[in-house]
Biopython code that builds the backbone (N, CA, C, O; Angstrom):
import numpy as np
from Bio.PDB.StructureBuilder import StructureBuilder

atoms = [
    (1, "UNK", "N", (-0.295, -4.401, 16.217)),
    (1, "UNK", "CA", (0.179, -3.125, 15.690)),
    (1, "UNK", "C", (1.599, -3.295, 15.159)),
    (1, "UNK", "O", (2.420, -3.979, 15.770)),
    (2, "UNK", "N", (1.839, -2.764, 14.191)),
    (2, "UNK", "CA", (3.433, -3.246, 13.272)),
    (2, "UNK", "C", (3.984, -1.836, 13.558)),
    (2, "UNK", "O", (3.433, -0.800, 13.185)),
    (3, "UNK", "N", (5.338, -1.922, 14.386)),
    (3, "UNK", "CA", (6.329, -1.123, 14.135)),
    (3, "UNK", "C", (7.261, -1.207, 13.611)),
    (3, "UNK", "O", (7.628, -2.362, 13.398)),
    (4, "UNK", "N", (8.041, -0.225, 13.179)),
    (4, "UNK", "CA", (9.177, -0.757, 12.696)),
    (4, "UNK", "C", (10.585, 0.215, 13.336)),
    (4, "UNK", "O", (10.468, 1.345, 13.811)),
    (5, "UNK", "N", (11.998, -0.618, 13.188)),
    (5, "UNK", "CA", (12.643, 0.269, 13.858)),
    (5, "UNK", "C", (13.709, 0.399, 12.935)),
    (5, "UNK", "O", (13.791, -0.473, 12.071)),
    (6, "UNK", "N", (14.722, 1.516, 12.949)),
    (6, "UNK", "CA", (15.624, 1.296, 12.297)),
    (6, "UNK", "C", (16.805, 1.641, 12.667)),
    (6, "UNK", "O", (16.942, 2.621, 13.399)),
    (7, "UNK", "N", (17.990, 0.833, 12.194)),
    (7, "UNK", "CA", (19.163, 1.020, 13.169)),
    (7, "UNK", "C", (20.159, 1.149, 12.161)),
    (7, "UNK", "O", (19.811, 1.008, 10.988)),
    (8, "UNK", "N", (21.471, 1.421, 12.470)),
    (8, "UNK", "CA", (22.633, 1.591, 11.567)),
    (8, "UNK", "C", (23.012, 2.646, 10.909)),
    (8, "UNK", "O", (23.889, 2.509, 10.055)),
    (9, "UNK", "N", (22.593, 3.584, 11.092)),
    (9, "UNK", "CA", (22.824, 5.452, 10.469)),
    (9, "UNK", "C", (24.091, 5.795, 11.045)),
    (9, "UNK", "O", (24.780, 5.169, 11.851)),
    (10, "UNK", "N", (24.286, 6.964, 10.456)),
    (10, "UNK", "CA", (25.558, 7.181, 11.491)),
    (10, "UNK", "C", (26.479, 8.072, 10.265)),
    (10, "UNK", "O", (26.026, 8.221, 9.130)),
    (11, "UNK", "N", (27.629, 8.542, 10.629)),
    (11, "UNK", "CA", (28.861, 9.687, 9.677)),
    (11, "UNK", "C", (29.920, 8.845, 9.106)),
    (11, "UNK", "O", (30.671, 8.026, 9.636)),
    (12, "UNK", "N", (29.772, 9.315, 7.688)),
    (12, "UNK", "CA", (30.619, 8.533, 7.430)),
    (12, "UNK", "C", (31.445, 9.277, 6.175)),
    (12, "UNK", "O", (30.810, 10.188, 5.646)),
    (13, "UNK", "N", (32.528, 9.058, 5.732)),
    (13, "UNK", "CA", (33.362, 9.951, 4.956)),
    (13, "UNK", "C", (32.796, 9.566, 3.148)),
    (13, "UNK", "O", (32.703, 8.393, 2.789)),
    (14, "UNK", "N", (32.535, 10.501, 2.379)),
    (14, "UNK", "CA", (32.670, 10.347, 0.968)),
    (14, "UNK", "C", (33.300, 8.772, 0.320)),
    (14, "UNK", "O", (34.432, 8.288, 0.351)),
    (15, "UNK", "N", (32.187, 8.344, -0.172)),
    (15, "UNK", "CA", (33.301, 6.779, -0.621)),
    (15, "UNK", "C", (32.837, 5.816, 0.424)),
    (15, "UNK", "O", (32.766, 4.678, -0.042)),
    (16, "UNK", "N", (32.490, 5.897, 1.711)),
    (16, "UNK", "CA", (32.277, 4.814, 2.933)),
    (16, "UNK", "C", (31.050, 4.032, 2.616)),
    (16, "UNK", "O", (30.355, 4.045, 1.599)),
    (17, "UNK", "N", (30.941, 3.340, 3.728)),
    (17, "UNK", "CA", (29.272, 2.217, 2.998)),
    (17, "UNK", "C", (28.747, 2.230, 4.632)),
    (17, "UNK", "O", (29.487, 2.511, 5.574)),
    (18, "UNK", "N", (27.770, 1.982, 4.711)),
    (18, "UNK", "CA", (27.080, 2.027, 5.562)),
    (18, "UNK", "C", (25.761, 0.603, 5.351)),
    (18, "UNK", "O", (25.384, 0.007, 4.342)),
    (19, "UNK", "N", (25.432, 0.501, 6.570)),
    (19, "UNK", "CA", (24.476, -1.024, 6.166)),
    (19, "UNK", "C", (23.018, -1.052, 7.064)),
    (19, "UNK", "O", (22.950, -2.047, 7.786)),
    (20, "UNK", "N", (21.919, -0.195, 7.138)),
    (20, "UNK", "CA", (20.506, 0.171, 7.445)),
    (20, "UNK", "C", (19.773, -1.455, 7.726)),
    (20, "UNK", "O", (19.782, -2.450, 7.000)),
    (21, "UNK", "N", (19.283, -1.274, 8.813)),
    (21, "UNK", "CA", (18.357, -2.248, 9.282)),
    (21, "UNK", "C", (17.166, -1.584, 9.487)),
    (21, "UNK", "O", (17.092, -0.415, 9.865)),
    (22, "UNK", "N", (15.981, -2.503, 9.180)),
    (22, "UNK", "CA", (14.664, -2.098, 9.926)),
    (22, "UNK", "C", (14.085, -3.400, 10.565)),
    (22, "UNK", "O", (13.776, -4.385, 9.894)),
    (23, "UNK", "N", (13.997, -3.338, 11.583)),
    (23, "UNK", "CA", (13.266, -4.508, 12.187)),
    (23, "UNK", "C", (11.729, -4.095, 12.818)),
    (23, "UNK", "O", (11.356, -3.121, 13.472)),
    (24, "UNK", "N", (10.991, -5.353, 12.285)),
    (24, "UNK", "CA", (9.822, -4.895, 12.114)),
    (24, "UNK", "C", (8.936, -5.975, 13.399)),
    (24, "UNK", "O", (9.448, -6.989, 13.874)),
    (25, "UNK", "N", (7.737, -5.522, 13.716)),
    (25, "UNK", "CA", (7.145, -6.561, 15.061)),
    (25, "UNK", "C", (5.814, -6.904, 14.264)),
    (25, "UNK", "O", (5.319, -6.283, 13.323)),
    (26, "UNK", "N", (5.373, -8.050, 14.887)),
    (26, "UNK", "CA", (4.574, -8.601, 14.421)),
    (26, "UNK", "C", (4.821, -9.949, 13.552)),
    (26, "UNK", "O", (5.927, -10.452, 13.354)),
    (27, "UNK", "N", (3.752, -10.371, 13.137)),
    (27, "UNK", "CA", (3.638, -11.814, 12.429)),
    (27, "UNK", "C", (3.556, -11.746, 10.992)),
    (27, "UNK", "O", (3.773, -12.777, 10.354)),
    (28, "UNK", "N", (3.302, -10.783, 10.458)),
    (28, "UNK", "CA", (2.846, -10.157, 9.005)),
    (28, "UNK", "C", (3.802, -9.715, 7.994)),
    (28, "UNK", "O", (3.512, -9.378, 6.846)),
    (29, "UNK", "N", (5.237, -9.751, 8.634)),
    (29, "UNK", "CA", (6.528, -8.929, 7.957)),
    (29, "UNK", "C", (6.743, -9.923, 6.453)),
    (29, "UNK", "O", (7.251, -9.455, 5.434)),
    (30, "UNK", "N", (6.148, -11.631, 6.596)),
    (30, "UNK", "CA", (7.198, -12.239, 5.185)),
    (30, "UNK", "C", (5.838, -11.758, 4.395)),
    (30, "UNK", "O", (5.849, -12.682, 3.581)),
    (31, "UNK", "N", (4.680, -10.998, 4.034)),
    (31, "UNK", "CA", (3.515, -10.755, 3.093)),
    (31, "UNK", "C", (3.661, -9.422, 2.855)),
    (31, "UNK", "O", (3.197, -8.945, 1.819)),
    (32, "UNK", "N", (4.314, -8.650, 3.764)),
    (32, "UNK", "CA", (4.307, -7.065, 3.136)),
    (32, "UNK", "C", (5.694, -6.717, 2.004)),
    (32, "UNK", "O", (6.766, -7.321, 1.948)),
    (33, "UNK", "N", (5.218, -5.519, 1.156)),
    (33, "UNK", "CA", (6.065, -4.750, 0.547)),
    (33, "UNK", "C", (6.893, -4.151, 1.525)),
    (33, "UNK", "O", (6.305, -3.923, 2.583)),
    (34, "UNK", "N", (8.225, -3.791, 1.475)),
    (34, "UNK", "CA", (9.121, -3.401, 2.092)),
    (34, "UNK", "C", (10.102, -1.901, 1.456)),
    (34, "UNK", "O", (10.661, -2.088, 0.375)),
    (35, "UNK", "N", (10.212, -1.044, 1.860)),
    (35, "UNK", "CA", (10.698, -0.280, 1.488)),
    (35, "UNK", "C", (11.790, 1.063, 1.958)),
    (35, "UNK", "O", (11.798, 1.191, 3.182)),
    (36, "UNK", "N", (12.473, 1.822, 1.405)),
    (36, "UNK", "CA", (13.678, 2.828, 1.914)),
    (36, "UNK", "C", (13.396, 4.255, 1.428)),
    (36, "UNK", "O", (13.638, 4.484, 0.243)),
    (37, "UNK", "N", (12.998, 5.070, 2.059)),
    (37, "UNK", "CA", (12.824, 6.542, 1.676)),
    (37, "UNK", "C", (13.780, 7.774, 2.455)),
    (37, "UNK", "O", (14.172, 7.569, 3.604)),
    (38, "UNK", "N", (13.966, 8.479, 2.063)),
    (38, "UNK", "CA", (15.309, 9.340, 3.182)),
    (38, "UNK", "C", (14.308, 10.892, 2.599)),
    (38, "UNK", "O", (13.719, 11.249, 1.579)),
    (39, "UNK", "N", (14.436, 11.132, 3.207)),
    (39, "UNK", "CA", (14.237, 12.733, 3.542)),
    (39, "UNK", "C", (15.805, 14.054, 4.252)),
    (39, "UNK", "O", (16.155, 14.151, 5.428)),
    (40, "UNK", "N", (16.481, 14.954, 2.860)),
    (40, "UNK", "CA", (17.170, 15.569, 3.449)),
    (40, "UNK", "C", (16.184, 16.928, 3.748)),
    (40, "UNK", "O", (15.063, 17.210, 3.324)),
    (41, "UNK", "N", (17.488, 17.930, 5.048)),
    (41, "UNK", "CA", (16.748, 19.429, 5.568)),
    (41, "UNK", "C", (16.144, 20.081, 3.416)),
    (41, "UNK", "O", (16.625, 20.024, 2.285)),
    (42, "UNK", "N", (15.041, 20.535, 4.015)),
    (42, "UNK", "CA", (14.301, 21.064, 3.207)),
    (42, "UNK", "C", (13.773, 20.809, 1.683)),
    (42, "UNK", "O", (13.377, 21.590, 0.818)),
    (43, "UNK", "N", (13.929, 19.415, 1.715)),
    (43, "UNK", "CA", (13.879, 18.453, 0.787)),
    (43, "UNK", "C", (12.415, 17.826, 0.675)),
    (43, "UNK", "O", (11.872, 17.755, 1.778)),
    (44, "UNK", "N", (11.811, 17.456, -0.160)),
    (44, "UNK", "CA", (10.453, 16.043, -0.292)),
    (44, "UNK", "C", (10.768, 15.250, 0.204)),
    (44, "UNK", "O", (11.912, 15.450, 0.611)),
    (45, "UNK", "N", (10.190, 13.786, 0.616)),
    (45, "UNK", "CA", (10.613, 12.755, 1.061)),
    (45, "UNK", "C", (10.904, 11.812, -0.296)),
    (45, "UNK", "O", (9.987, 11.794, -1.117)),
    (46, "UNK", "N", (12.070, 11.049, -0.592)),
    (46, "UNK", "CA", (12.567, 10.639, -2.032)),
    (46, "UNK", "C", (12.124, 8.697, -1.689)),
    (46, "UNK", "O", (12.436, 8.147, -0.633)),
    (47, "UNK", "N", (11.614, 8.209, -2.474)),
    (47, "UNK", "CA", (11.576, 6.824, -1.968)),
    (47, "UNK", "C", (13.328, 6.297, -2.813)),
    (47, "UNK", "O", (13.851, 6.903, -3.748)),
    (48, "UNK", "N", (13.780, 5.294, -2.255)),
    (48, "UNK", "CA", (14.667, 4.998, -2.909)),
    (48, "UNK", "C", (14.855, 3.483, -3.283)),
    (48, "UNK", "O", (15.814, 3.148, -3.980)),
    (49, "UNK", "N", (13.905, 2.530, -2.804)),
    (49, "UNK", "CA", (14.380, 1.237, -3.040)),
    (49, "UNK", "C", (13.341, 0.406, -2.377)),
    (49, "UNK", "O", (13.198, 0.525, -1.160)),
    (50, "UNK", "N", (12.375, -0.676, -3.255)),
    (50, "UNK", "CA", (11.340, -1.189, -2.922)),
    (50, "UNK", "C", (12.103, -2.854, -3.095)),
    (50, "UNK", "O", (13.050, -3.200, -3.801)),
    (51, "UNK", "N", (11.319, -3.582, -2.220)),
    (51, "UNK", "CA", (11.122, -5.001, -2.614)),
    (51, "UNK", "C", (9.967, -5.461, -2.061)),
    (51, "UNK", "O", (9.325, -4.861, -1.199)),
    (52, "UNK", "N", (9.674, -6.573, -2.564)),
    (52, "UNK", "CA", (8.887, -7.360, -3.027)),
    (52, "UNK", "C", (8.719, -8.321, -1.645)),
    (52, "UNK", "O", (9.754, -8.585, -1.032)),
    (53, "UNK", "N", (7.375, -8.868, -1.124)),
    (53, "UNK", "CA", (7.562, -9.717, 0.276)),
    (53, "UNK", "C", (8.477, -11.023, 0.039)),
    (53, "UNK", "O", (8.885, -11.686, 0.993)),
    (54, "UNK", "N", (8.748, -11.320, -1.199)),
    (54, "UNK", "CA", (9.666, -12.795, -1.204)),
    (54, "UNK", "C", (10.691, -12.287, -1.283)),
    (54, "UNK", "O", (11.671, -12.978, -1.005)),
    (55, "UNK", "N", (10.844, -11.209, -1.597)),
    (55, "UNK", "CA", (12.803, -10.716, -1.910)),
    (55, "UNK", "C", (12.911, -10.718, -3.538)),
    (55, "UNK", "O", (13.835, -10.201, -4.167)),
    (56, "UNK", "N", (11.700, -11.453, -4.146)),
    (56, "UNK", "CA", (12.183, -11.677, -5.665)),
    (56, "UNK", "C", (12.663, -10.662, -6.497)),
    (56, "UNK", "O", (13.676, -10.774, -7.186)),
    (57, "UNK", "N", (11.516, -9.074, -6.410)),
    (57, "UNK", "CA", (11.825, -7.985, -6.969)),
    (57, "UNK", "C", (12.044, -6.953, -6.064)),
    (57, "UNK", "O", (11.606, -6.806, -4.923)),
    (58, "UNK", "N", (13.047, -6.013, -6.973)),
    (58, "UNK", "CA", (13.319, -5.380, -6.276)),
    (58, "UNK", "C", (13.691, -4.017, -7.549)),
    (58, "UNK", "O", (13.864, -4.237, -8.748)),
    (59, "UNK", "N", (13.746, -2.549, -6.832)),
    (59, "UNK", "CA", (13.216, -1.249, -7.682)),
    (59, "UNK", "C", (14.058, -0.445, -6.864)),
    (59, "UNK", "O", (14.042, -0.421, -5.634)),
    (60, "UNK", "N", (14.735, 0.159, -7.562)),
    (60, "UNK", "CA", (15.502, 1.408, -6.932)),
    (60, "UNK", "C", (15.568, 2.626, -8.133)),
    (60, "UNK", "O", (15.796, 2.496, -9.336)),
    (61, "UNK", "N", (15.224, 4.093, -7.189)),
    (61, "UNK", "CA", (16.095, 5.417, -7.832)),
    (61, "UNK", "C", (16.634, 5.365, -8.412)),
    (61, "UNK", "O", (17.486, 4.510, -8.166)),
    (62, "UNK", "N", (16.834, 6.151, -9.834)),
    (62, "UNK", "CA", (18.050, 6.261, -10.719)),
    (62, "UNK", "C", (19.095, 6.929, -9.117)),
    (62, "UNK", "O", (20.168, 6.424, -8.785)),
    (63, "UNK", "N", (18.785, 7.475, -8.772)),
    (63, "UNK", "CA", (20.007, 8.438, -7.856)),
    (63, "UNK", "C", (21.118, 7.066, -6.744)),
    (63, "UNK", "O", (22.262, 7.025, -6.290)),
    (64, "UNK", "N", (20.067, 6.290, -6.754)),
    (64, "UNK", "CA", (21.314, 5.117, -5.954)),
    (64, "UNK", "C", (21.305, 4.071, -6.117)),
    (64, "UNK", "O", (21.557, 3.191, -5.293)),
    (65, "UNK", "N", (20.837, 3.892, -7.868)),
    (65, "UNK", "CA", (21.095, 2.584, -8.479)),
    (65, "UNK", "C", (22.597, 2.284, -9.039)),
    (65, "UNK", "O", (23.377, 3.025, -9.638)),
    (66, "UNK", "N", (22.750, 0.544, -8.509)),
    (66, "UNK", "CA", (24.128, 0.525, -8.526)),
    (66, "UNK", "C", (25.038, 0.694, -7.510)),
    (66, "UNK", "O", (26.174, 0.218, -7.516)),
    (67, "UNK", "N", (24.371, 1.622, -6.303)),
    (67, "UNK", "CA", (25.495, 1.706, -5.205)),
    (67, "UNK", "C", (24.428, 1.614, -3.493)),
    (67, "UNK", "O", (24.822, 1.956, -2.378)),
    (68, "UNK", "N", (23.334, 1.157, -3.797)),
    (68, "UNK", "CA", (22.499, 0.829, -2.638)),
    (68, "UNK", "C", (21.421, -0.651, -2.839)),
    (68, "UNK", "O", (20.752, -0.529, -3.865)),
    (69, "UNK", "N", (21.208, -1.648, -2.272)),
    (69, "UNK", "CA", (21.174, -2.588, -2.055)),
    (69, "UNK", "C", (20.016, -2.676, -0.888)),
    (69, "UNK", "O", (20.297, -2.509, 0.299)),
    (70, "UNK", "N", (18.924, -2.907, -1.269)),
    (70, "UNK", "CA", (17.778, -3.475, -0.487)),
    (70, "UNK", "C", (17.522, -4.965, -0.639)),
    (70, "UNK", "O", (17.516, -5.572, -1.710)),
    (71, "UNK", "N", (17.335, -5.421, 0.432)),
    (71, "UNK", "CA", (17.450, -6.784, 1.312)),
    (71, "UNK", "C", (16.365, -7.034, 2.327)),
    (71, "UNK", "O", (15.667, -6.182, 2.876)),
    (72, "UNK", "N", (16.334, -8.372, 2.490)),
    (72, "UNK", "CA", (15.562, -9.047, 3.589)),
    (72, "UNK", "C", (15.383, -10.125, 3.926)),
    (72, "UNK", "O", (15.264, -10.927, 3.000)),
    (73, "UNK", "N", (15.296, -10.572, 5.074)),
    (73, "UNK", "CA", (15.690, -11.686, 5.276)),
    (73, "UNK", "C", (14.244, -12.083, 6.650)),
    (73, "UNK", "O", (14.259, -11.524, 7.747)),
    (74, "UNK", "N", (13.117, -13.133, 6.236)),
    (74, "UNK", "CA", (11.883, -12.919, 6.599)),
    (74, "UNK", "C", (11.954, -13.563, 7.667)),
    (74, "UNK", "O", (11.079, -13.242, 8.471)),
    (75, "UNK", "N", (12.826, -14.549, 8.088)),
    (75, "UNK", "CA", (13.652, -14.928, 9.040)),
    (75, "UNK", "C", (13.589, -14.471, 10.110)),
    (75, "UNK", "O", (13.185, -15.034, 11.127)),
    (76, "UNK", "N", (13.997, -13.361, 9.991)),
    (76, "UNK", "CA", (14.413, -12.069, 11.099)),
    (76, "UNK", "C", (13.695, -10.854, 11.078)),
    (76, "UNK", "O", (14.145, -9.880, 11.682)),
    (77, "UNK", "N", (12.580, -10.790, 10.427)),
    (77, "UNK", "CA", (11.793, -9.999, 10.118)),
    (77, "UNK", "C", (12.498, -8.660, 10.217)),
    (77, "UNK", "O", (12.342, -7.816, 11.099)),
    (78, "UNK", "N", (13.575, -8.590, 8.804)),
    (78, "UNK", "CA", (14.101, -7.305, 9.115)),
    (78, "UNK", "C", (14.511, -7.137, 7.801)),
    (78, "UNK", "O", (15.056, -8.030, 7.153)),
    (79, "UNK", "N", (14.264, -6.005, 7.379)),
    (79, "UNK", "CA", (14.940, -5.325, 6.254)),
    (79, "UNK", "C", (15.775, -4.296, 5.942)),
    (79, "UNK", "O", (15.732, -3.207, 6.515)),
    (80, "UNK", "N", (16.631, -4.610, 4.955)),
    (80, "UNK", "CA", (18.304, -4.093, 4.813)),
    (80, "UNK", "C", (18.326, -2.901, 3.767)),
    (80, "UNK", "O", (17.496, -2.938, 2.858)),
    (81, "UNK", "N", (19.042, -2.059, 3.822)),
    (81, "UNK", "CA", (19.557, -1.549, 3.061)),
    (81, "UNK", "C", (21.533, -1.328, 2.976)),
    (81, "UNK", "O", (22.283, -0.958, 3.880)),
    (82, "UNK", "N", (21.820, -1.661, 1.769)),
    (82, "UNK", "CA", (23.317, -1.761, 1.798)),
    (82, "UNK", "C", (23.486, -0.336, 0.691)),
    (82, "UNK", "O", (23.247, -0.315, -0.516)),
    (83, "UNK", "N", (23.838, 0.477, 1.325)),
    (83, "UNK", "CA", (24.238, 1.575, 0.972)),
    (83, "UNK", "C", (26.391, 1.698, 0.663)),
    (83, "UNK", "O", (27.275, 1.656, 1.520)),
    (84, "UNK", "N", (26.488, 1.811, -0.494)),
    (84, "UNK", "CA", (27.997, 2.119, -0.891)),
    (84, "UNK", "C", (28.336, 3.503, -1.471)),
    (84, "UNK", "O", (27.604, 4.465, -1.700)),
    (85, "UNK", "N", (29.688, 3.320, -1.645)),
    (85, "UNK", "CA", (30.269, 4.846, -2.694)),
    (85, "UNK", "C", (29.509, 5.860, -2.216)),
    (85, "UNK", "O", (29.211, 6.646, -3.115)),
    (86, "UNK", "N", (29.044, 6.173, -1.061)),
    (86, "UNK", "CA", (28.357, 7.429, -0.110)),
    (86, "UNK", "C", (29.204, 8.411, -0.369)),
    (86, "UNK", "O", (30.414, 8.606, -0.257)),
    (87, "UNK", "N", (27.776, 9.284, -0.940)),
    (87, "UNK", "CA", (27.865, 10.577, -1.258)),
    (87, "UNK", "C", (27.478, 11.848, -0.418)),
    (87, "UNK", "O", (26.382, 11.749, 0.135)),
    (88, "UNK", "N", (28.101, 12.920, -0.231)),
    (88, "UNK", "CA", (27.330, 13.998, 0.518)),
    (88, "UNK", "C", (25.975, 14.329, 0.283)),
    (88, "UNK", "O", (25.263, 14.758, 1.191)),
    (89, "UNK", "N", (25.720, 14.223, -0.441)),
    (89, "UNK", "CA", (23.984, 14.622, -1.262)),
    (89, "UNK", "C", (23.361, 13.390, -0.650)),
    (89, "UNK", "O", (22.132, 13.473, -0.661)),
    (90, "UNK", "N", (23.983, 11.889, 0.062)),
    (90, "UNK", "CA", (23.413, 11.085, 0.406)),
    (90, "UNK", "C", (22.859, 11.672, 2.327)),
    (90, "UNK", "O", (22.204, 11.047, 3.161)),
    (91, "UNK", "N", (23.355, 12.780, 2.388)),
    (91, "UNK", "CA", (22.793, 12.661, 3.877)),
    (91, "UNK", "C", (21.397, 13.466, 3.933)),
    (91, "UNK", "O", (21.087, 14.571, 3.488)),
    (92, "UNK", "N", (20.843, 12.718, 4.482)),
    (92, "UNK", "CA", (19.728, 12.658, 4.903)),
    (92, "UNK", "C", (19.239, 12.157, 6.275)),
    (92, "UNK", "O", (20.099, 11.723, 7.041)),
    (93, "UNK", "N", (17.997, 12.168, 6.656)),
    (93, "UNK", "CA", (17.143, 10.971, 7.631)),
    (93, "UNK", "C", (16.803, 9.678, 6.605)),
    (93, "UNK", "O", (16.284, 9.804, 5.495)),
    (94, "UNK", "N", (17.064, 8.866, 7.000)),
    (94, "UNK", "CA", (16.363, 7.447, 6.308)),
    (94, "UNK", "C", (15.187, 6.839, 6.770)),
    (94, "UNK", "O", (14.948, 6.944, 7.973)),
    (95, "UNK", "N", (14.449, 6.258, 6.094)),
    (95, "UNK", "CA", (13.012, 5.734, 6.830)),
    (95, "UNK", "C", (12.681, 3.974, 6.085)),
    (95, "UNK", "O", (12.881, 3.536, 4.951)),
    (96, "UNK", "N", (12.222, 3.461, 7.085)),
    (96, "UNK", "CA", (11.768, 2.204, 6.635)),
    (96, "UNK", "C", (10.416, 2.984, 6.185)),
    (96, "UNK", "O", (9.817, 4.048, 6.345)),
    (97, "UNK", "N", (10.341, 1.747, 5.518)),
    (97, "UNK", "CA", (8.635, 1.790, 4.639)),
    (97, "UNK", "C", (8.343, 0.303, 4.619)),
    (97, "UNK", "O", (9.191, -0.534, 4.311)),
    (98, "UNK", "N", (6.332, -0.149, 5.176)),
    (98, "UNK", "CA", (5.818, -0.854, 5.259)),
    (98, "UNK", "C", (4.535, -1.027, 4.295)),
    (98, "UNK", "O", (3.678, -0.182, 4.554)),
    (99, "UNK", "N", (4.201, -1.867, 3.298)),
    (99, "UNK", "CA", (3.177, -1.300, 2.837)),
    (99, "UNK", "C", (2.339, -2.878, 3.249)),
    (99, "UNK", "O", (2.851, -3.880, 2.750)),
    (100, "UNK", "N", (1.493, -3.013, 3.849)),
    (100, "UNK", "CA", (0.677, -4.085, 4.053)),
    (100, "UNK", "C", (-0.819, -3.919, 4.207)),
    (100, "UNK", "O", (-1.544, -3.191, 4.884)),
    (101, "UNK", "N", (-0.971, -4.742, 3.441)),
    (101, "UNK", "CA", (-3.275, -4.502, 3.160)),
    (101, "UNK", "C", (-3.182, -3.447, 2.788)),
    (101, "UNK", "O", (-4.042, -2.855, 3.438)),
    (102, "UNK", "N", (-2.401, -2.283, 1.739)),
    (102, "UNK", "CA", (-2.320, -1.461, 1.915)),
    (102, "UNK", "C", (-2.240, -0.045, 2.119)),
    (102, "UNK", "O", (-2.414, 0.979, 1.458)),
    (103, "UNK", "N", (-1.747, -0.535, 3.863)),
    (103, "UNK", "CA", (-1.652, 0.537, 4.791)),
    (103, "UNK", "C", (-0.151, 0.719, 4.991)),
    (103, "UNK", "O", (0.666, -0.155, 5.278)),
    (104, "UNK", "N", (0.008, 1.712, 4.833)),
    (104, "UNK", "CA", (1.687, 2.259, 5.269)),
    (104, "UNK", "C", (2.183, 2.308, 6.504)),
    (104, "UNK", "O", (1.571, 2.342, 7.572)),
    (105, "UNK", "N", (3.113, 2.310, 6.333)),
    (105, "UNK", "CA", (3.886, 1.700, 7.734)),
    (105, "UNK", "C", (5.402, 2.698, 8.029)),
    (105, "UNK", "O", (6.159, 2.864, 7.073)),
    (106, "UNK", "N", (5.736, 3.296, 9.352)),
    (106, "UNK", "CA", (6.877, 4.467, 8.547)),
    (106, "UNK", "C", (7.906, 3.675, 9.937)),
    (106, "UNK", "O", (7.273, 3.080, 10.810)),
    (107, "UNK", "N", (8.825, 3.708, 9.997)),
    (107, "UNK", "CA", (10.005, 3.944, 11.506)),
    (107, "UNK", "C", (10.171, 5.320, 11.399)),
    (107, "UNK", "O", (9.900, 5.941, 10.371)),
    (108, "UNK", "N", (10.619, 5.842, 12.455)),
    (108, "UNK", "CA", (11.092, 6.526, 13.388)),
    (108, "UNK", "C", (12.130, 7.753, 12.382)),
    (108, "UNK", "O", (12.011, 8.975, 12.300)),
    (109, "UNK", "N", (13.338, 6.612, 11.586)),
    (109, "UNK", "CA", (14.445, 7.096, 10.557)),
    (109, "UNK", "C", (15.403, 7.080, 11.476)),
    (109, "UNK", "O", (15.319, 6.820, 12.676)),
    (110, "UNK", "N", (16.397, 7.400, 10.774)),
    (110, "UNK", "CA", (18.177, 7.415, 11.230)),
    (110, "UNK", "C", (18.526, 8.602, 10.452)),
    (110, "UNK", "O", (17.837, 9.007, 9.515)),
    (111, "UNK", "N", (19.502, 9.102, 10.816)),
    (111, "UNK", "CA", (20.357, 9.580, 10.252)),
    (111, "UNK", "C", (22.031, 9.156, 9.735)),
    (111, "UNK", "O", (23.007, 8.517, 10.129)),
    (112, "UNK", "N", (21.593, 9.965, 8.631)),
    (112, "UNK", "CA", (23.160, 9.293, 7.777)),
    (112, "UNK", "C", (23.740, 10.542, 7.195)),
    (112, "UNK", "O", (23.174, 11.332, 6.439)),
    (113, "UNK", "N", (24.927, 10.596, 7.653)),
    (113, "UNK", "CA", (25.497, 12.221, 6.787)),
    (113, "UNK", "C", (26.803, 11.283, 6.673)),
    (113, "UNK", "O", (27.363, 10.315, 7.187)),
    (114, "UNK", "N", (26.893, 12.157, 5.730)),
    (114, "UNK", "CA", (28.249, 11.862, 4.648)),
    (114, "UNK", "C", (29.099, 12.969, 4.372)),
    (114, "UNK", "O", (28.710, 13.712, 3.471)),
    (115, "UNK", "N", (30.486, 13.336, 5.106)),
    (115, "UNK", "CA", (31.160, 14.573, 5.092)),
    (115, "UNK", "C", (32.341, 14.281, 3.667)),
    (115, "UNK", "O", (32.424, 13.096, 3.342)),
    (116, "UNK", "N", (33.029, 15.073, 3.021)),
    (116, "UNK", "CA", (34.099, 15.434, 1.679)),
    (116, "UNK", "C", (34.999, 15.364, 2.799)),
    (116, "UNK", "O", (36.205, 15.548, 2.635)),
]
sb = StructureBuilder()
sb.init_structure("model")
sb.init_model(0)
sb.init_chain("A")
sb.init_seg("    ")
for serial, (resi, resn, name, xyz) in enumerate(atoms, 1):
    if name == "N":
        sb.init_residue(resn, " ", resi, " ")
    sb.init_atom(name, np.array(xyz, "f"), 0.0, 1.0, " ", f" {name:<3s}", serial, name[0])
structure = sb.get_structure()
């Protein structure tokens, strides 16, 4: 069974960076799609940033292209997001995304707020 967890959320001021982990269980993490979706209060859920199981490609939102950074390292069966230049409109819950054989895969989420 593949979980995934995610760590590194947290408050941070307008302008700050923040750096999202998901660590994932199982044997299957270097073949799946990997992915970052955030959900703010009363919002859709927004995907924001896909890669590829080798790391080769990678797809992000117009909304945090340029200042967010998806990563992985199969190693450690864990995948990154490098979030910069944080914006208030950036707070949300964050969520890993798993897509393998696929079947979707969600964590738990973090939270990330961003105060002016």
């Amino acid at each position: 069974q593949v979980q995934l967890v995610e760590s590194g959320g947290g408050s941070v001021r307008t302008g700050g960076s923040l750096r999202l982990s998901c660590a994932a269980s199982g044997r299957t993490f270097s073949t799946a799609l990997m992915g970052w979706f955030r959900q703010a209060p009363g919002k859709e859920r927004e995907i924001l940033a896909i890669i590829s199981f080798n790391g080769a490609s990678t797809t992000y939102a117009d909304s945090v292209k340029g200042r967010f950074t998806i990563s992985r390292d199969n190693t450690k069966n864990t995948a990154y997001l490098q979030m910069t230049s944080l914006r208030p409109e950036d707070t949300a819950v964050y969520y890993c995304y798993m897509n393998l054989d696929s079947r979707a895969y969600w964590g738990q989420g973090t939270q990330v707020t961003v105060s002016s």
